[in-house]
C-alpha positions in Angstrom: 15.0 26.4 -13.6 15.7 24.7 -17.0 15.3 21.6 -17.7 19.1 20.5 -18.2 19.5 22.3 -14.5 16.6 19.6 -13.1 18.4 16.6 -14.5 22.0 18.0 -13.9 20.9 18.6 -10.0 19.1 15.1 -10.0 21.8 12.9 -11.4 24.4 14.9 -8.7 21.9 14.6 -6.0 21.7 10.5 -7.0 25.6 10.4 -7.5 26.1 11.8 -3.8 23.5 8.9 -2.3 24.8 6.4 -4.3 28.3 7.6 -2.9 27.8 7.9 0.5 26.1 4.0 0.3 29.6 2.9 -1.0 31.0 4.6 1.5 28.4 3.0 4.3 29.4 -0.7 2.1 25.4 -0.2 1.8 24.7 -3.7 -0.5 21.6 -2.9 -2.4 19.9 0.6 -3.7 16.4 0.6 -5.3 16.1 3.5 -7.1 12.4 4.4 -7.9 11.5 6.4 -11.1 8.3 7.6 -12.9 7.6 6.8 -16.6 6.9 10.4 -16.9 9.8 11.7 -15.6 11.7 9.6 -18.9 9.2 10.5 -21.4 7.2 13.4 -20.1 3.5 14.2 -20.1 2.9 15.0 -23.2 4.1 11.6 -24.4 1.0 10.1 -22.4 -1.4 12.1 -23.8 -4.5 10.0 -25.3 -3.3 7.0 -23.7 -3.9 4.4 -21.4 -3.6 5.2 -17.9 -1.8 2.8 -15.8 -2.5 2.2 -12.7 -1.3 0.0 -9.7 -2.1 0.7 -5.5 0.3 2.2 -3.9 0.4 -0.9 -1.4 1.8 -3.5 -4.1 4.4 -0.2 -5.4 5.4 -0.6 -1.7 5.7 -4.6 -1.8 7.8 -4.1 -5.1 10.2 -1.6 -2.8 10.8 -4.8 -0.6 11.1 -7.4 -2.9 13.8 -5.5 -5.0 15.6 -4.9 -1.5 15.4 -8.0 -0.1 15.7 -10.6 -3.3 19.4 -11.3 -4.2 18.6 -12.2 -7.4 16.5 -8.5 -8.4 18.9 -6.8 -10.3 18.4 -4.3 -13.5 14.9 -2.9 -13.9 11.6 -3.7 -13.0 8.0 -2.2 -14.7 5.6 -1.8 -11.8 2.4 -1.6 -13.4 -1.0 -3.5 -12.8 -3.9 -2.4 -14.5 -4.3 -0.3 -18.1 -7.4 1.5 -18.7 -9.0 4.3 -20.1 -9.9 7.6 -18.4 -13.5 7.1 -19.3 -13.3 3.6 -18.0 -11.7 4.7 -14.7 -14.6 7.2 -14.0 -17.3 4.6 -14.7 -15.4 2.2 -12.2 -15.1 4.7 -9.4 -18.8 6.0 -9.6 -18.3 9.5 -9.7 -19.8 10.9 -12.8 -22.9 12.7 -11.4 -22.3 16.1 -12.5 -23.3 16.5 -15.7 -19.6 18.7 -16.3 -17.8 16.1 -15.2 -19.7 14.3 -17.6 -18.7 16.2 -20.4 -14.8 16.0 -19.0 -14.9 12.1 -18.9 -16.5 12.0 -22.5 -14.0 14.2 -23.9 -11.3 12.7 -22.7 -12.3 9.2 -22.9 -12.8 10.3 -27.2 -9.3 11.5 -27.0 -7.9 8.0 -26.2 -9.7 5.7 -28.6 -8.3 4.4 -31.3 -4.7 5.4 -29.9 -2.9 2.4 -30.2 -1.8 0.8 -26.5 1.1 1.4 -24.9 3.0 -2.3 -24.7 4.2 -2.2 -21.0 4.4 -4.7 -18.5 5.6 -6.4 -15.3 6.0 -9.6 -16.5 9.3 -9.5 -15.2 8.5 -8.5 -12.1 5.9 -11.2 -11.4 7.6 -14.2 -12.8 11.4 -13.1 -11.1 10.0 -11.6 -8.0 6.7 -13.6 -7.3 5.0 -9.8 -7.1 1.2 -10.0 -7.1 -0.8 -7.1 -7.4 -4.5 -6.5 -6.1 -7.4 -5.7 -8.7 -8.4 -2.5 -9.7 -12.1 -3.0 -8.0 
């Protein structure tokens, strides 16, 4: 399938839901979307990754639903950091390979400038908390 096939299927596909919720007089729809699947892979390459657990994605899902006053568009994001970082947090680089992987990729991301994203909006509209990344 091309590419303009995906994103023709997906906006009929979200056209139809949002439809039949009119239909239903369904008040409120959160739509969820990736970052990636507006800018791609590629455009992440070499850069911070972000990182939230998937409990407080879940807690967003109810707070947009529930809160008359979320409307528009919310950044669920709670913690930026590098893939080398990431692997020293989580403990697993025993083997020396993986060793190798996490240096190389962790030498691909420095010096790449950040990506500015947040969820300041989210937390100061919403009251969203998020745990930390330990």
């Amino acid at each position: 399938m091309l590419q303009e096939e995906l994103v023709e299927s997906a906006v009929k596909g979200m056209l139809n839901v949002l439809k039949a919720c009119n239909e239903a007089k369904v008040k409120r729809v959160v739509v969820v979307s990736s970052r990636n699947s507006m800018q791609g892979y590629k455009s992440l390459e070499n850069k911070l990754w972000l990182i939230v657990d998937v409990r407080d994605i879940a807690e967003t899902f109810l707070l947009a639903y529930e809160k008359p006053e979320a409307e528009g568009r919310y950044i669920c994001t709670a913690h930026a950091i590098r893939a080398r970082d990431l692997i020293d947090k989580l403990k697993i680089c025993n083997h020396l390979l993986l060793k190798l992987v996490v240096y190389l990729i962790g030498s691909l991301t420095e010096g790449v400038e950040d990506d500015k994203v947040s969820s300041d909006k989210l937390l100061r509209f919403l009251g969203w908390s998020y745990r930390p990344l330990e």
